[in-house]
N, C-alpha and C positions, 0 to 999 in steps of 0.2 A: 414914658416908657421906662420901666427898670433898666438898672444899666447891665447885668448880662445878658437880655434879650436885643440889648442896642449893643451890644463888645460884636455878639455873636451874627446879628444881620452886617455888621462891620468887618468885621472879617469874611463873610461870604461874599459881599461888594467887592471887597481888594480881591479878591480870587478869582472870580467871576470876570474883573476887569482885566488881570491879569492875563487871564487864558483868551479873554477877545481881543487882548493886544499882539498873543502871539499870534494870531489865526489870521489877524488882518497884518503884522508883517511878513509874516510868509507871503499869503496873496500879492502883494504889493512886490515883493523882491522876485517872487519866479513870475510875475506874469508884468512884467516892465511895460511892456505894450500898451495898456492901458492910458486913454485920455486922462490928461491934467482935472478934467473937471470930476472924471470918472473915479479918480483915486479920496477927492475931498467930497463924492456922495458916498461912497464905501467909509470913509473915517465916520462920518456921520452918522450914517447906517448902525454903526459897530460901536460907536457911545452910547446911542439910544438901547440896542440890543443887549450892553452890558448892564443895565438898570434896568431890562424890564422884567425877569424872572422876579427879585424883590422886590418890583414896584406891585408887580400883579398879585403878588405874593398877600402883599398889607391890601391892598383892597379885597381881595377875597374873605379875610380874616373880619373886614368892619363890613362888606355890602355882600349881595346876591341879589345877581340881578344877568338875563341876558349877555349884555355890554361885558362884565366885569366877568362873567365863563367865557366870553369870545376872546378877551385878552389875555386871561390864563392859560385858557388852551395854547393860545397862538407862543405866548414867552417859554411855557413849559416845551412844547415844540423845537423849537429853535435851543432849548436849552439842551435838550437830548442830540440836534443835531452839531451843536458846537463840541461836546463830548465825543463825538467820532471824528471833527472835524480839529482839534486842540492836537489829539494823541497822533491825528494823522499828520500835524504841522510838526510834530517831532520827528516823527520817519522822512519827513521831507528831508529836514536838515541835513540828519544823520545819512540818507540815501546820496546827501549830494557831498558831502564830505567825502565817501565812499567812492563815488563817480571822478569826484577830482585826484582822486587820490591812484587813482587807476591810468591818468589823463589816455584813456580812449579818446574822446572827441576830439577833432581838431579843434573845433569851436565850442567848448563849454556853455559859455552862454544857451546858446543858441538850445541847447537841451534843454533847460531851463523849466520851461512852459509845461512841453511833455514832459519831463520827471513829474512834475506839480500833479497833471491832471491821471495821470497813471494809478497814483497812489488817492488822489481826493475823490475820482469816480468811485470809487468800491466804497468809500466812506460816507459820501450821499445815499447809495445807495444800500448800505448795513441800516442808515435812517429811515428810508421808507418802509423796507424789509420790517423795522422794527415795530412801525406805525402799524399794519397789519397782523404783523404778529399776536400782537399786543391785545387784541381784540377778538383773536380765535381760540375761545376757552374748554381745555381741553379737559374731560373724562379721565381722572387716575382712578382705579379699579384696586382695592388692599383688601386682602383679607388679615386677619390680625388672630391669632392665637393668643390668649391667655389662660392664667392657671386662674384657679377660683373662681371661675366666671360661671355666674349662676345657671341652672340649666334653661331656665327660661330666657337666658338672654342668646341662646347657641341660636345663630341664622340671624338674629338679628340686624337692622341694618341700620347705619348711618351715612351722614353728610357733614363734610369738613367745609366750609366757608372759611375763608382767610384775609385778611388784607384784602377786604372789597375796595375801600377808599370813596366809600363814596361824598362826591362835594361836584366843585365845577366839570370834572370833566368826565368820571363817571357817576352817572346820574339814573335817574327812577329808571330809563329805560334797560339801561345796564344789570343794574338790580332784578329789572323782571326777567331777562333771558336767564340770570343766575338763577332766581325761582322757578321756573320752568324747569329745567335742568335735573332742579334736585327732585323735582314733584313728582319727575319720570321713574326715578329709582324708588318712590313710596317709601321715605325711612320713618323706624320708630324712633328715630332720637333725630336732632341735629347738632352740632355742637359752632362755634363763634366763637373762636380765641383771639378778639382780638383788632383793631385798627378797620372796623365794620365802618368810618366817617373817615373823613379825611383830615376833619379838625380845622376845615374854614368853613364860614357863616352861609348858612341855607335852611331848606324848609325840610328840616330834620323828619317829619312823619311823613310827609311828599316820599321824599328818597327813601325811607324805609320801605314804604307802604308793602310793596310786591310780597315781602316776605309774609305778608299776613298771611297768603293763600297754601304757606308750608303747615300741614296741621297735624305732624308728630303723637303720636299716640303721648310718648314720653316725654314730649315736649321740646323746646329748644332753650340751648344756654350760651351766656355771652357772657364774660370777660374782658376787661378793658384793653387795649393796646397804647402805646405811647403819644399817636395822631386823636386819640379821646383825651388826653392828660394834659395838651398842648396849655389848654385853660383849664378853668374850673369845668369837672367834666361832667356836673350835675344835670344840663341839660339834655347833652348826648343821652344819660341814662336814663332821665326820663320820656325819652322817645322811644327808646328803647322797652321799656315796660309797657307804653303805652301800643306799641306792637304785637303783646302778648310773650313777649320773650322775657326770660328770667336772668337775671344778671345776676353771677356772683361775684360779689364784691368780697372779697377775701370770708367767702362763706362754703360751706358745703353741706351739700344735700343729696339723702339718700333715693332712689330713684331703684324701685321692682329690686332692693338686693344689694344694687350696686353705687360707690359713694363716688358722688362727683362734685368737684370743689373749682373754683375759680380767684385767682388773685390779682388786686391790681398791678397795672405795671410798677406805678412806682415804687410800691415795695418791695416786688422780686428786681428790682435792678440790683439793690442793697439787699447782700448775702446775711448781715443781719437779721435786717427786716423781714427778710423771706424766713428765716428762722422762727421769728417771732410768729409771725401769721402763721405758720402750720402748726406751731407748739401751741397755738390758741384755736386751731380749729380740734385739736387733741383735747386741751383742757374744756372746752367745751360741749364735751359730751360725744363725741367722735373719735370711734375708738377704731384710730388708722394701727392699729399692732396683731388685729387680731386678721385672721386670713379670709378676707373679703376683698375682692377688687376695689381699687380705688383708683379716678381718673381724675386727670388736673388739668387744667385749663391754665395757659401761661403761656401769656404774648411770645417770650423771646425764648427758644432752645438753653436756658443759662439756669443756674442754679440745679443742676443736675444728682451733685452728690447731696444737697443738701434733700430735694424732691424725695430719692431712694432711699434715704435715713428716715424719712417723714412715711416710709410704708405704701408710697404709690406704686401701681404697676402700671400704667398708662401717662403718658403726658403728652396734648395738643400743643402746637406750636403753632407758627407764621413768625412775621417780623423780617427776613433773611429776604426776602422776592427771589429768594435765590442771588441775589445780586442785578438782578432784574436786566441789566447790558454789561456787556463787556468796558471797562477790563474788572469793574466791580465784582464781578463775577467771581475771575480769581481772590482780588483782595475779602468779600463775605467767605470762601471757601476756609481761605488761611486764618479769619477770626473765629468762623463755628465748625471747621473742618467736617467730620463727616451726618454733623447736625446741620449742616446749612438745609437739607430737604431728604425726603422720603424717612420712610423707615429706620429706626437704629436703634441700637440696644445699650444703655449706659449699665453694668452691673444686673438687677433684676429687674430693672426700671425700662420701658420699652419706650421710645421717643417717638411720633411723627412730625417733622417738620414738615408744611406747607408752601411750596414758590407764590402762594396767592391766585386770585382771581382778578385784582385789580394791579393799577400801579402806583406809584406818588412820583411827583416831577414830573418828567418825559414819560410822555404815553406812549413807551415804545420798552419791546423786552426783547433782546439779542444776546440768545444762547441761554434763553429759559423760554418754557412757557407755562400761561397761565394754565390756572387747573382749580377745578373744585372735585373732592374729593369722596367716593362711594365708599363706605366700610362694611366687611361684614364683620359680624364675631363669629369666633370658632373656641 
């Protein structure tokens, strides 16, 4: 294993381990009660627990198999509900400092248990909340205005997929309710910006397959996301074409009028490189200066000023999940501010972010929800 992919599972371990150490001495100091044997099957419990998100992690990445989605599922699970359960052992604290500091109770102690479970009920339960959530994919309805938009494309309709994720835990069946979905609306186009895999090991044209039954007059186009980039992401792409679907790979193509380009992630991470790739899709016979729409395809809402200098008037996003749970949620808000999702306008450049249809990690979204997306043009 390279050693920044071994630094960085290293550091997620010590974090990981970290935050189950705080969660299991909270437990242990408000709920005293507990049998002696009860407390060394809980430590137990909570070392295994802390290794199994990366443990599940590197199997999914070398097998697929039944077995190895039933343990992903289950670690990614528990990982979501530790993440309600970590932030809530800080308000424990902080609520009891608060409590002593008041000294209402005769007997402090004695509160103890109830403080605990007061504040941990709502926190179990934001996790199962999240676990359905998660799974109820919602219809967002945009109509979009642009300038230059050829007259044959006015009514026209599309479909935004985003961050499906598909691998262990959403899978072909997941895919096909997504298919279904879009098939309702009949679009001429669909568009895939992006993290369409999850980037662990499976039967890549299995979990595509659904999508074969979308059949676009104008076709459908994909773009890479960062969860295709994880490796070498030559296979995902050719699953992908073998799907019927067109991948731009730092290309673009014109389409009834209108230019639609796609870049890989790893380029548009590096403001350079994004430079470079659009300055080459210009020198190469793509003349983004003159007044004809042009739409981009681009995993992450970033590279914004450089996108608008480059002549686009549309860009596709994902990436954000919206922050997919709390408190993420806020912290994605404060990195892409009002690009974390929906509609936005950078200059002349017109943005859509996507919260996705799928998840990564915890299969749980609290204070987002999934969505694929109907477009028209106007």
């Amino acid at each position: 294993m390279k050693a920044w992919p071994a630094l960085a599972i290293l550091i997620i371990q010590i974090i990981l381990f970290l935050g189950h150490w705080l969660v299991y001495a909270t437990w242990i100091a408000f709920w005293p009660c507990l049998a002696p044997h009860s407390f060394s099957a809980l430590r137990l419990a909570m070392i295994i627990l802390a290794f199994s998100f990366v443990f599940a992690s590197l199997l999914a990445f070398r097998f697929s198999n039944a077995a190895v989605r039933l343990v992903y599922w289950l670690a990614a699970v528990w990982l979501g509900f530790l993440n309600f359960f970590f932030w809530t052992s800080i308000l424990v604290w902080m609520a009891w400092f608060m409590f002593r500091l008041s000294r209402l109770p005769a007997d402090p102690a004695a509160a103890r248990p109830l403080l605990a479970a007061v504040l941990y009920i709502p926190a179990f339960l934001a996790g199962i909340y999240g676990l359905f959530n998660a799974r109820v994919v919602r219809i967002r309805r945009i109509a979009i205005q642009l300038p230059n938009l050829p007259a044959s494309w006015r009514g026209r309709r599309a479909v935004l997929f985003s961050d499906l994720h598909l691998g262990p835990i959403n899978g072909a069946r997941f895919c096909r309710r997504l298919a279904v979905l879009a098939e309702r609306f009949r679009p001429d186009i669909v568009f895939l910006p992006g993290d369409l895999f999850d980037g662990t090991k499976g039967d890549l044209d299995h979990l595509i397959a659904p999508l074969r039954r979308l059949t676009p007059p104008l076709g459908i186009f994909f773009s890479t996301g960062n969860h295709e980039e994880f490796t070498d992401p030559a296979h995902y792409l050719e699953a992908v074409r073998r799907a019927g679907i067109r991948v731009l790979g730092n290309e673009l193509v014109t389409v009834d009028g209108v230019e639609i380009a796609g870049v890989f992630y790893r380029d548009s991470s590096s403001p350079l490189r994004m430079k470079a790739v659009l300055d080459g899709l210009r020198s190469n016979g793509a003349n983004l200066d003159r007044p004809r729409l042009a739409i981009l395809l681009n995993h992450a809402p970033t590279r914004l000023p450089i996108v608008e200098q480059a002549g686009f008037t549309l860009q596709f996003s994902g990436h954000t999940h919206g922050g997919q749970f709390l408190p993420f949620t806020w912290i994605t808000r404060n990195v892409y501010g009002r690009f974390t999702s929906g509609l936005n306008r950078f200059g002349s450049l017109q943005v859509y972010t996507s919260v996705g249809a799928g998840t990564w990690g915890p299969p749980m979204r609290v204070g987002t929800r999934p969505e694929i997306v109907y477009l028209t043009f106007e």
